[in-house]
C-alpha positions in Angstrom: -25.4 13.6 -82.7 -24.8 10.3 -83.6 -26.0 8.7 -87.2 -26.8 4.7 -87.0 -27.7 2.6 -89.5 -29.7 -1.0 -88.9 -31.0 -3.4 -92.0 -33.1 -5.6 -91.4 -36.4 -7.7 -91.9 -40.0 -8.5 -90.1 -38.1 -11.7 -88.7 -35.6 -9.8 -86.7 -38.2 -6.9 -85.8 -37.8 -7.3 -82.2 -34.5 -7.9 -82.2 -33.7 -4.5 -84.0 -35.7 -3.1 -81.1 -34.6 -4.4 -78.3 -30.8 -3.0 -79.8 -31.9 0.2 -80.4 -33.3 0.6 -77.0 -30.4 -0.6 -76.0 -28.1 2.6 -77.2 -31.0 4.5 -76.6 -30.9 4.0 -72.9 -26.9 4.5 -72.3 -25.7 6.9 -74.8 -25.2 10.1 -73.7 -26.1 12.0 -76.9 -29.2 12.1 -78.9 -29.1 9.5 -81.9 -30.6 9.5 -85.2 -31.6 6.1 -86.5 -31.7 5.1 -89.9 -33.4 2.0 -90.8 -33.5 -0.2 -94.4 -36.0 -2.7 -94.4 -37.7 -5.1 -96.6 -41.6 -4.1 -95.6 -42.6 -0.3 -96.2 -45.1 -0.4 -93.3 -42.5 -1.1 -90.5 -42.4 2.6 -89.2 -45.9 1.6 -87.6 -44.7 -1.1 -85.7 -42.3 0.6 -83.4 -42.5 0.5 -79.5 -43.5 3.6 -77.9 -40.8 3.4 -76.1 -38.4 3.8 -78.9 -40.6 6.6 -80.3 -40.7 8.9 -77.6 -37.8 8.5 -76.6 -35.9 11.2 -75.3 -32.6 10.7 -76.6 -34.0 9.6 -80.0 -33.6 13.3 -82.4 -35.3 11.3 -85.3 -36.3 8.0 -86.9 -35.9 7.0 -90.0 -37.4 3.8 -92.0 -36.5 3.6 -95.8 -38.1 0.7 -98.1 -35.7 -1.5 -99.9 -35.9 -2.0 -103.2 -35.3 -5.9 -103.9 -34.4 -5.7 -107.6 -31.2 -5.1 -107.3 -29.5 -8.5 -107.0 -30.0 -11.9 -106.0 -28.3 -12.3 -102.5 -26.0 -15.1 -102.2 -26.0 -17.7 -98.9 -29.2 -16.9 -97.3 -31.1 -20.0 -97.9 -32.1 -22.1 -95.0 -29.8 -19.9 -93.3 -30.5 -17.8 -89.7 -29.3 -15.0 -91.5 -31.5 -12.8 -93.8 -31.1 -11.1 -97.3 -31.0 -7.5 -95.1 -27.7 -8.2 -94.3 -26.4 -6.9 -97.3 -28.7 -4.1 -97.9 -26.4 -1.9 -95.4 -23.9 -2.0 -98.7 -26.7 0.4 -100.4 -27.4 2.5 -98.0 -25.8 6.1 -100.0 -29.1 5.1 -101.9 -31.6 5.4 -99.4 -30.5 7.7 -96.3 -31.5 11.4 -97.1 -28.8 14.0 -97.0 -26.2 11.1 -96.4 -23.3 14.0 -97.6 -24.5 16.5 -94.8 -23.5 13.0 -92.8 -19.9 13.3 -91.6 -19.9 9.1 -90.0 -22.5 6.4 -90.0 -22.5 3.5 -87.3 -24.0 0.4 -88.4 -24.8 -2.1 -85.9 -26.0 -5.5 -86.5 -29.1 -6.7 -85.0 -27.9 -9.2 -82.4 -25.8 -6.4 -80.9 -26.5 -5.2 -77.4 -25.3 -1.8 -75.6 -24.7 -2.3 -72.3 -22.6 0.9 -71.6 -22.0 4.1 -72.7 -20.1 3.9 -75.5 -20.3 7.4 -76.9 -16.7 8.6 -76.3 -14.9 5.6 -77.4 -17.2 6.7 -80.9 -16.5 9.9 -80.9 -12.6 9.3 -80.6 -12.7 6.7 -83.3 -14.7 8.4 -85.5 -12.5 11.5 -85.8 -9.3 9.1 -86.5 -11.9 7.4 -88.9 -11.7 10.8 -90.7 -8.3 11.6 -90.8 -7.4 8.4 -91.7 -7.4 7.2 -95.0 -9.5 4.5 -94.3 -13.0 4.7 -95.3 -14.2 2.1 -92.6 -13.6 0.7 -88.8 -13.9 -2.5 -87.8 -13.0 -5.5 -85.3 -10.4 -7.5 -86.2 -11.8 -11.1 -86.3 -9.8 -14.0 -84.3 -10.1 -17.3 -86.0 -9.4 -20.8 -84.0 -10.8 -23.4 -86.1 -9.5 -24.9 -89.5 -13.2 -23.9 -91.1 -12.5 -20.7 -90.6 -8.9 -20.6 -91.6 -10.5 -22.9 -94.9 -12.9 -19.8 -95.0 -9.8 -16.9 -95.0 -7.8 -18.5 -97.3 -10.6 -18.9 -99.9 -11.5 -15.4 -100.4 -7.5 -14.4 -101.2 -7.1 -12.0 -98.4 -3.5 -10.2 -99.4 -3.5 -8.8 -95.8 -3.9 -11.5 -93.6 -6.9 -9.5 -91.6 -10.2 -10.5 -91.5 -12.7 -8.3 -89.6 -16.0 -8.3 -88.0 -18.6 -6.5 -90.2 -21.6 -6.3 -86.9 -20.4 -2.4 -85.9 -19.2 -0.5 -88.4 -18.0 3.1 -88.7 -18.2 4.6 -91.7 -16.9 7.6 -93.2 -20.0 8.7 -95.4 -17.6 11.2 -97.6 -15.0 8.6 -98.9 -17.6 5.9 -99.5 -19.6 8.2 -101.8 -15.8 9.9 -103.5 -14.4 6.3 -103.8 -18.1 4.6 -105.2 -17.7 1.6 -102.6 -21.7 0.5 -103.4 -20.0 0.0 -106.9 -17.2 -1.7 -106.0 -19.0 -3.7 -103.3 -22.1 -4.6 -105.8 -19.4 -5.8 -108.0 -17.1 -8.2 -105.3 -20.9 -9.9 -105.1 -20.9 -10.9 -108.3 -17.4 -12.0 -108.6 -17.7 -14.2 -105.2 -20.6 -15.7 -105.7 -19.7 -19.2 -105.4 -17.1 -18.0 -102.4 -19.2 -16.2 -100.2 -19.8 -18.1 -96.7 -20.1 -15.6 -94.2 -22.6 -13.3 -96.5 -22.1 -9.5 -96.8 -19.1 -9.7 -93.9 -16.6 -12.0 -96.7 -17.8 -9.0 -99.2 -16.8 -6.1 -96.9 -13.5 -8.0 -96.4 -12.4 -8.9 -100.2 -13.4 -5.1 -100.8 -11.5 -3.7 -98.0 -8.8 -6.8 -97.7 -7.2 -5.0 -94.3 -7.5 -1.5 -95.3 -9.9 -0.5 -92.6 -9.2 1.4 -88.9 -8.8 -1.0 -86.5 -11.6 -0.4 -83.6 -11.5 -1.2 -79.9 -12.7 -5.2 -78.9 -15.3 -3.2 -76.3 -17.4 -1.9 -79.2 -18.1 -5.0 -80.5 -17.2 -8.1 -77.8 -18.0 -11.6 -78.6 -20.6 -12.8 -76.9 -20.5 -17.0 -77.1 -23.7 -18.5 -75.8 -22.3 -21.9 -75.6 -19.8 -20.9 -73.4 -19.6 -20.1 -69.5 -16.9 -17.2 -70.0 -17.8 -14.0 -68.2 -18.3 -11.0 -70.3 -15.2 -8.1 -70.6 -16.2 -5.7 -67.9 -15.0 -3.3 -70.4 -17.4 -4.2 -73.1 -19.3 -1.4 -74.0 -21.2 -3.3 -77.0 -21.8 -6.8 -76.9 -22.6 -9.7 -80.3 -24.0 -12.4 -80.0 -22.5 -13.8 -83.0 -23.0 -17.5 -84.2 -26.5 -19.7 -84.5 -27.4 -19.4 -80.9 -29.0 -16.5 -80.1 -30.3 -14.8 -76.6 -34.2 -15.4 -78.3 -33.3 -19.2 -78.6 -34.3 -22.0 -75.9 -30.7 -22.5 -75.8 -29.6 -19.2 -76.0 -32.0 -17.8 -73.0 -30.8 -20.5 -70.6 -27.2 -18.6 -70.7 -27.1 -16.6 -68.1 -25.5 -13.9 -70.6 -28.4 -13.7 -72.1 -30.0 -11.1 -69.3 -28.4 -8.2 -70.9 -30.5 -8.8 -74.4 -34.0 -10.1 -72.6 -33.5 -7.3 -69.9 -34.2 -4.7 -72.9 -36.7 -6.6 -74.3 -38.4 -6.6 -70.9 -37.9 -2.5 -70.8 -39.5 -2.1 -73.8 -42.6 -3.5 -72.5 -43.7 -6.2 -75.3 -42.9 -8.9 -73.2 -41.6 -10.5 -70.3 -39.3 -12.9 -73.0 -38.9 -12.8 -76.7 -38.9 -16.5 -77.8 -38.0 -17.6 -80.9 -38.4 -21.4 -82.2 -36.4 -23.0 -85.5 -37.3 -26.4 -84.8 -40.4 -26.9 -82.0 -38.6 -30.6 -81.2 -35.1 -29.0 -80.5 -36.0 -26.6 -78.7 -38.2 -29.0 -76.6 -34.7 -30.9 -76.0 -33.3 -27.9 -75.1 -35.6 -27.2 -72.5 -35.0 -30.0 -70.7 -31.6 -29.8 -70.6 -32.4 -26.7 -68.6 -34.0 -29.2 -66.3 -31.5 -31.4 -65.8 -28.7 -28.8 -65.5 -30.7 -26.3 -63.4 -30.2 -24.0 -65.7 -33.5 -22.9 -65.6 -33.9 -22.3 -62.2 -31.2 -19.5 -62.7 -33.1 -17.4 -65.1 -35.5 -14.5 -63.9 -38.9 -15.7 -62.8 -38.9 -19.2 -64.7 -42.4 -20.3 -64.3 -43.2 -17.1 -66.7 -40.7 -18.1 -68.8 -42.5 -21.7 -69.2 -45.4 -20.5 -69.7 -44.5 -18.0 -72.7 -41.9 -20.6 -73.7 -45.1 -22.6 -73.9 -47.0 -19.7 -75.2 -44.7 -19.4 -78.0 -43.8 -22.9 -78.9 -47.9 -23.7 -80.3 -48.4 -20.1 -81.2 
């Protein structure tokens, strides 16, 4: 049995989803999903498909209670306050000590193959480690982001990935991490760029088990590289997303619309920031063909139409 956790909001509904499907449909192993969420009426909302699932063992949606802090860096940002309730969750998940490890997996995260092994190794050197998390060691190759290392004071020259996580549930509630966590918030305040993930890291600051690239593979949008036939788990990290304009004219963007598709909402989930941009963007797709390349583009006109005056 495998425990994972998602966070997230109404805005990134389908997204958490179309993820959970994902796993779902190429995990050998039933799963148990936890979910924290801002609304206490999301459990009502899920796709039938997700529901009756037959490798789902349970479902579980916990309400999040909002008085705890104010969340730093989420203003006018494409990232949500829910990104840091996963730093609470020994609060909300029932019987989290009967839990040996918890998966957390970001919402932008697709499964694309069957990643249960490569879990089920790392979670048992996860436990006899001392190491109370895994994570992807981050690559940086631009001065922002080097800018962005150096101001948080890492010790250990390591900065990881914070969109999969493995966590052992027994050391986090022995060592108090939510304490130690709540209390990094406060002191980085004024710091804090990439949200909950520079937390994680001034907590942690390298001590964490180092986990495979294929669980969690970078998945640039604004890019033509082909994905890692190994890749078992792919992010689509940054601003442009597989639900953007932008985004859904890469062709790596099949692998997140193809499970939307499966889940039988839509034929494409469509998502608009700014109606004149992604206007723009569309024709770009014109004028580069793009468009032509995607599955059945006149429907996707007409619900990228559909969408844009909804």
């Amino acid at each position: 049995m495998i425990n994972l956790l998602y966070c997230f909001d109404s805005n990134y509904n389908l997204q958490a989803y179309t993820s959970m499907f994902s796993f779902l449909n190429n995990t050998d192993e039933k799963l148990i999903i936890h979910v924290i969420h801002k609304s206490d009426n999301t459990s009502d909302n899920f796709p039938i498909k997700i529901t009756q699932h037959k490798k789902l063992e349970k479902l579980k949606v916990y309400k999040f209670d909002s008085n705890h802090t104010l969340f730093p860096n989420v203003e006018n940002s494409h990232v949500s306050e829910a990104t840091y309730y996963r730093i609470f969750f020994d609060e909300y998940i029932d019987n989290i000590s009967d839990i040996d490890t918890l998966i957390y997996i970001d919402c932008d995260m697709i499964c694309i193959s069957n990643p249960y092994e490569t879990i089920r190794n790392n979670s048992e050197k996860l436990l006899q480690s001392e190491f109370v998390i895994g994570a992807k060691t981050e690559n940086f190759s631009t001065n922002e982001e080097a800018i962005m290392f150096s101001n948080l004071d890492l010790s250990s020259e390591k900065y990881f990935n914070a969109g999969f996580l493995i966590i052992d549930v027994n050391k986090w509630l022995n060592r108090k991490i939510t304490s130690g966590l709540t209390s990094t918030i406060v002191d980085l305040r004024d710091k804090i760029i990439y949200w909950d993930q520079d937390v994680f890291n001034s907590y942690f600051d390298g001590e964490y088990l180092e986990l495979p690239t294929s669980l969690n593979t970078n998945t640039e949008l604004e890019s033509n590289q082909l994905v890692d036939p190994n890749s078992l788990v792919l992010h689509y990290y940054g601003k442009t997303k597989p639900w953007n304009t932008r985004g859904i004219l890469n062709f790596k963007s099949k692998y997140y619309q193809e499970n939307f598709r499966l889940l039988n909402v839509g034929t494409y989930h469509i998502t608009h920031k700014k109606r004149g941009l992604s206007i723009n963007q569309l024709l770009r797709g014109f004028l580069s063909f793009k468009i032509f390349s995607i599955y059945k583009p006149l429907i996707f006109l007409r619900e990228f139409l559909y969408s844009l005056f909804r």
